[in-house]
C-alpha positions as CSV (number, residue, x, y, z in Angstrom):
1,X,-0.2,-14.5,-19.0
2,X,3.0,-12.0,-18.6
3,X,5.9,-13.9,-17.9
4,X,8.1,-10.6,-17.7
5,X,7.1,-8.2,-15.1
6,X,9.1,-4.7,-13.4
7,X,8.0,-3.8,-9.7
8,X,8.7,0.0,-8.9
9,X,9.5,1.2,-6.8
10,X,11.0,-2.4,-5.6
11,X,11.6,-1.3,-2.1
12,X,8.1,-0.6,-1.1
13,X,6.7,-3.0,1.6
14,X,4.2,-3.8,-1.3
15,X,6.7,-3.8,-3.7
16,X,9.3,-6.4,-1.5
17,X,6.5,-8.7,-0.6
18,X,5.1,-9.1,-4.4
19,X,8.2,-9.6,-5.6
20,X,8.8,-12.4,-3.1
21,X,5.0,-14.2,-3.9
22,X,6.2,-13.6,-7.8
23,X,9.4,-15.6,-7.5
24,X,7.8,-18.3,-5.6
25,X,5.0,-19.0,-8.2
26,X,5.0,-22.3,-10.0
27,X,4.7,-20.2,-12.9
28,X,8.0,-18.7,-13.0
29,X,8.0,-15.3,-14.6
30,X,10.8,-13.4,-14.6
31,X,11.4,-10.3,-12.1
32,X,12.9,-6.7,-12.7
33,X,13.2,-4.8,-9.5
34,X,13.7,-1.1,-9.7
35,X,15.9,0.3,-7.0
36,X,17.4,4.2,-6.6
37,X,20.4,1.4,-4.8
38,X,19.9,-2.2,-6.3
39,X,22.7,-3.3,-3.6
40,X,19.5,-2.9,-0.8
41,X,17.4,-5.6,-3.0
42,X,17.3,-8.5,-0.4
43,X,20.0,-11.1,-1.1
44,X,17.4,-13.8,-1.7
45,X,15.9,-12.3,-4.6
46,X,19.7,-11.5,-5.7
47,X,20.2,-14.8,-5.6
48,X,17.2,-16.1,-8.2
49,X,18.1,-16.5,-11.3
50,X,14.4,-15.4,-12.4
51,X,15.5,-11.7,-10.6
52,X,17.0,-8.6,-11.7
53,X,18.0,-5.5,-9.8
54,X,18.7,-2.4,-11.7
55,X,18.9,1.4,-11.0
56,X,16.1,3.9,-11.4
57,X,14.6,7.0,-9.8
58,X,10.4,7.4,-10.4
59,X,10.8,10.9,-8.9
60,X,13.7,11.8,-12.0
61,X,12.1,9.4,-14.4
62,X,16.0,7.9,-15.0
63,X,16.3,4.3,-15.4
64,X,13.1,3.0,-15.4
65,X,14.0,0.3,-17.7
66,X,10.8,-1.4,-18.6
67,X,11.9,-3.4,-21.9
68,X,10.7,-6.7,-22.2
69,X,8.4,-6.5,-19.7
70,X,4.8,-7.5,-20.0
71,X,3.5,-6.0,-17.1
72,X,4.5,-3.5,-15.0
73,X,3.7,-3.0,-11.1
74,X,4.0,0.9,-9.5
75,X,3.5,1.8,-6.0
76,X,3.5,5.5,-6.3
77,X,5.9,6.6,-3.2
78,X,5.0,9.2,-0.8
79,X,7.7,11.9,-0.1
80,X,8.3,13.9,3.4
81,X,11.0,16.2,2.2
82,X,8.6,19.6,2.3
83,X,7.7,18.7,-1.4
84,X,3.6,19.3,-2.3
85,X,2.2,15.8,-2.2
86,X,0.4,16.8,-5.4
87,X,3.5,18.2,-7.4
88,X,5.6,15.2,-6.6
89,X,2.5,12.9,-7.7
90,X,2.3,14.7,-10.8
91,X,6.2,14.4,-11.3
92,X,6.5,11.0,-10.6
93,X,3.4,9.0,-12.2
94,X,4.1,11.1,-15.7
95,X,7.6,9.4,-15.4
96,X,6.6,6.6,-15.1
97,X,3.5,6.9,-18.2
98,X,5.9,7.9,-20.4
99,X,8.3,5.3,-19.5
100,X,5.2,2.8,-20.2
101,X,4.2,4.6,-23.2
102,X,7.6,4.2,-24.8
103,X,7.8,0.5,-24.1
104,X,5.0,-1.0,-26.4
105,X,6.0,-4.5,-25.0
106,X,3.9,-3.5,-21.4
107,X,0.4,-4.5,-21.8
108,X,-0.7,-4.2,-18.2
109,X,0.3,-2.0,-15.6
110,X,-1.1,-2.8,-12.3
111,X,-1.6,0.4,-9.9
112,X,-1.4,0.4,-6.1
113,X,-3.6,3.0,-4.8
114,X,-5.5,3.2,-1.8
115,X,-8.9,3.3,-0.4
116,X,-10.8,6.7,-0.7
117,X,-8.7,7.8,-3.8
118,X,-11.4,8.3,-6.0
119,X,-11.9,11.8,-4.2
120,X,-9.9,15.1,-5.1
121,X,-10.5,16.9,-2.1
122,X,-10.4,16.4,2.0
123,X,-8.0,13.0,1.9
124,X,-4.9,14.2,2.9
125,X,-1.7,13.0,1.6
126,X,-3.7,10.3,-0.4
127,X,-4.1,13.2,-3.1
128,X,-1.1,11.2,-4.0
129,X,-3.1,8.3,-5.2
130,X,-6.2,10.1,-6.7
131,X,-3.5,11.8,-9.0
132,X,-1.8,9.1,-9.7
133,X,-5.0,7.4,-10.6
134,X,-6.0,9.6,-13.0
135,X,-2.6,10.3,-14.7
136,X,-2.3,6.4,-15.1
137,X,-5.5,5.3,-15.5
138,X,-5.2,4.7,-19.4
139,X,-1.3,4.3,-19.3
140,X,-1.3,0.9,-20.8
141,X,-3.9,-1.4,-22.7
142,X,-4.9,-3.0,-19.4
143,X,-5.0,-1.1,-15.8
144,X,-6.1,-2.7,-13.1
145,X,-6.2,-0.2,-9.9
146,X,-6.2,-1.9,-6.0
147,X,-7.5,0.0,-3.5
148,X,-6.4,-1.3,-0.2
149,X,-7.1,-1.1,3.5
150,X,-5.3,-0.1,6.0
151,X,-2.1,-2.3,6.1
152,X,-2.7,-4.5,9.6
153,X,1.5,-4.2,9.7
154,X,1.2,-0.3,10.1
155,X,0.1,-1.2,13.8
156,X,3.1,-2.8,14.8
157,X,4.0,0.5,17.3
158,X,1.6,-1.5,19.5
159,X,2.9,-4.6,19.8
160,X,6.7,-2.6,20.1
161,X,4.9,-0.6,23.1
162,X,3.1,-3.8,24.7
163,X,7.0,-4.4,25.6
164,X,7.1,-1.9,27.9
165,X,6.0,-1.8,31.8
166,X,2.6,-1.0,32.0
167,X,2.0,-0.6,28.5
168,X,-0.6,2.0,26.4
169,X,-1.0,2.1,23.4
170,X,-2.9,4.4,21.0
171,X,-5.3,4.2,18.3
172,X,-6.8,7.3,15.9
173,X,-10.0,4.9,14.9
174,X,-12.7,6.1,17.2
175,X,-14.9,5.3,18.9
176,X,-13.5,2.7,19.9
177,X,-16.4,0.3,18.5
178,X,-15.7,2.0,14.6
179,X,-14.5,-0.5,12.5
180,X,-12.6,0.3,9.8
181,X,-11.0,-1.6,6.4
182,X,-7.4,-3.7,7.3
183,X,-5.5,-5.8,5.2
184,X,-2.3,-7.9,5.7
185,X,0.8,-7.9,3.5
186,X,0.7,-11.3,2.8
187,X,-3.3,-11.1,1.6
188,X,-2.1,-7.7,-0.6
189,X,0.9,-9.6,-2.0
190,X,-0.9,-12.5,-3.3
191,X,-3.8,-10.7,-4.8
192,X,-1.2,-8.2,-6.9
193,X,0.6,-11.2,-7.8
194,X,-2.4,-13.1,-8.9
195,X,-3.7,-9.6,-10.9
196,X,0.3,-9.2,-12.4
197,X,0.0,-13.2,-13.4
198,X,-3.9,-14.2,-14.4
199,X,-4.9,-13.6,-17.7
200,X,-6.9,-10.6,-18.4
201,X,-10.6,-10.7,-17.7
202,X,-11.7,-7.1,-17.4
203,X,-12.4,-4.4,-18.6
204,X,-9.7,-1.0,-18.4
205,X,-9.5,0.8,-15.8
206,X,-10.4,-1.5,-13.5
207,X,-10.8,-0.4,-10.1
208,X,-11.2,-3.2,-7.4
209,X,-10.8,-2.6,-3.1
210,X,-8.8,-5.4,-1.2
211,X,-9.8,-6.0,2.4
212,X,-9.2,-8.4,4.9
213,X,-11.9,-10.5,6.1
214,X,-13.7,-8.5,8.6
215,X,-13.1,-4.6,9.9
216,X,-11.5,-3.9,12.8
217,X,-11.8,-1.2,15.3
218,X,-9.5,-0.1,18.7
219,X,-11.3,-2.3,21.0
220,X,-10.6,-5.5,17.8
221,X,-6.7,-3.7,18.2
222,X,-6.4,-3.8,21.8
223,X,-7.3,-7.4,21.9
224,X,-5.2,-8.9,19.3
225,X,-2.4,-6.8,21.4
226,X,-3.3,-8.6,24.3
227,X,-4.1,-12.3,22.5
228,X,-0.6,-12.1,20.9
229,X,1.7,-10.8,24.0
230,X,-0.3,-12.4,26.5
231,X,0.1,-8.8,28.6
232,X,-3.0,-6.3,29.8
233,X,-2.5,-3.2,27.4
234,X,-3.9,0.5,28.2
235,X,-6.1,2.0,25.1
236,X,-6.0,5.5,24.4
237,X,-7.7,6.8,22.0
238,X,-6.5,9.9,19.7
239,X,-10.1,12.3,19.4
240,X,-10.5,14.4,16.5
241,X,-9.2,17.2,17.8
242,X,-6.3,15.9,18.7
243,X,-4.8,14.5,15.6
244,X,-2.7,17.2,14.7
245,X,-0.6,16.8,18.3
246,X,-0.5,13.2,17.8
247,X,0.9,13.4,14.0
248,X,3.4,16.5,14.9
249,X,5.5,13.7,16.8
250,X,5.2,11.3,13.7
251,X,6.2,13.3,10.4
252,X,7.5,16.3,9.1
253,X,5.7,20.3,10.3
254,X,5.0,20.2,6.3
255,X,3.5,16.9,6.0
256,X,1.0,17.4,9.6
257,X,-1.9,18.7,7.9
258,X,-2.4,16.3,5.6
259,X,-2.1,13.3,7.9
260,X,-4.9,14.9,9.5
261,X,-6.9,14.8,6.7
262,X,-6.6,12.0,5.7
263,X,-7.6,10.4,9.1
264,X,-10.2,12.5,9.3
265,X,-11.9,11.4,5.9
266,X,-11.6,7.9,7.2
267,X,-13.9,8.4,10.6
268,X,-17.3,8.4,11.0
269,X,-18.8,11.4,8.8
270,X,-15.4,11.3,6.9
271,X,-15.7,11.2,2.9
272,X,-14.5,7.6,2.7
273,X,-16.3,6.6,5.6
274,X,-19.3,5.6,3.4
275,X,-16.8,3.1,1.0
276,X,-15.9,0.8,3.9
277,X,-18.5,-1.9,2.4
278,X,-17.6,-5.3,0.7
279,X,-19.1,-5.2,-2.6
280,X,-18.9,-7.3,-5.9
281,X,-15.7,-5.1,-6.7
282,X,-14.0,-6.2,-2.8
283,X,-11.4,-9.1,-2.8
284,X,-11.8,-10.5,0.6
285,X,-8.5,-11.4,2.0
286,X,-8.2,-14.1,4.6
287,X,-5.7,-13.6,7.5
288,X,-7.3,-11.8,10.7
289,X,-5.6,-8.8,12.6
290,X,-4.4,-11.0,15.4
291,X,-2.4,-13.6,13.0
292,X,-0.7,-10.5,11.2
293,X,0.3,-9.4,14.5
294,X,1.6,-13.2,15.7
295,X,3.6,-13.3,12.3
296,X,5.1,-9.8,13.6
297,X,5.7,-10.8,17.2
298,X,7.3,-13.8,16.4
């Protein structure tokens, strides 16, 4: 079981939350988070004594300090600054091989990835995780590769907009009766802590999906709105056609395209609308969309 593990980027959501479920285990391993500013690491991990904070940049390959570490976790960050989503994966996972490669102490490296990333076409900005993927895939002895959901927390614009008079709120999963894969933090922090900690059992590369415990779809979003405010919410659903207005006021000109995409693949006819089913390769994660949003709301 590693007892030394390094989370990078440490300032991912995925990254924070891990790193959180990892100092709380009974089994005490020791934590190196990797920070571009190690004075934003929360002051509670600061103050562990099982926690370390240093300085490193996956996109220049400086400081990524892995010695002593048995395992390492990487959540491969997107960028919005214009730069080709496939360039900067390319930059940034090679960094982080080579720092693995150079660091014979890391036996596993656990990669975060996403759902659909097996494809190399039509997915949008999550070129970022098939590239990273395939760069990594055979980094270290072990590599274990989660492919999550959709993270339940990225829908907390609706609750924000339930606060309004009259409130509407707007989905991009139609019809409105399409389900598709969600996930809470706390279910995807526990299974990569549990894959960082257990002792090895598969083979390499292992690829495995995380869900939550059922799919969800606008009409599932509109009522967990509504359960956890206690208000009457408007749905409005985003069609096809109009993802590339609804995006333009979300991200960069560059970056509009590819949000499309990436969408797109995931509705019905999609390329990763066919990988939405639980199979022997699917943890099944227990908290439901409307507890995630509770958590959030209170």
């Amino acid at each position: 079981m590693p007892t030394h593990i390094t989370v990078v980027p440490a300032s991912t959501q995925a990254g924070r939350e891990t790193i959180r479920v990892l100092l709380q285990s009974e089994n005490k391993p020791s934590v190196r988070g990797i920070y571009r500013d190690p004075s934003k690491a929360p002051a509670e991990f600061l103050e562990n004594t099982n926690f370390e904070a240093v300085k490193g940049d996956v996109g220049t390959g400086a400081g990524l300090d892995f010695q002593g570490s048995d395992a390492v976790f990487y959540i491969p960050p997107p960028t919005y600054d214009g730069t080709d989503q496939s360039e900067w994966a390319t930059q940034t996972a090679t960094s982080v091989k080579n720092a693995i490669q150079g660091t014979p102490s890391v036996k596993r490296l656990l990669l975060f990835s996403s759902v659909g990333s097996q494809y190399d076409h039509s997915i949008g900005v999550l070129r970022l995780n098939h590239i990273s993927d395939k760069i990594l895939e055979d980094a270290a002895p072990e590599v274990l590769i989660i492919r999550p959901g959709y993270f339940q927390e990225g829908w907390n614009h609706a609750l924000e907009a339930a606060k309004e008079d009259s409130p509407v709120i707007y989905s991009w999963v139609t019809p409105a009766d399409y389900k598709v894969p969600m996930v809470s933090l706390k279910d995807i922090s526990e299974c990569c802590a549990s894959s960082l900690l257990s002792e090895s059992t598969k083979p390499s590369p292992y690829y495995f999906k995380l869900f939550g415990p059922r799919h969800y779809s606008s009409t599932d979003l509109k009522k967990a709105v509504e359960d956890v405010t206690g208000k009457e919410v408007e749905m409005k659903l985003v069609e096809r056609d109009q993802l590339g207005g609804f995006f333009a006021e979300q991200v960069p000109e560059a970056h509009v395209q590819d949000f499309v995409d990436m969408t797109a693949a995931a509705l019905p006819g999609g390329i990763m609308s066919g990988d939405f089913e639980y199979g022997e390769d699917t943890v099944r994660g227990k908290v439901e969309l409307v507890d995630a949003f509770r958590q959030l709301y209170e």
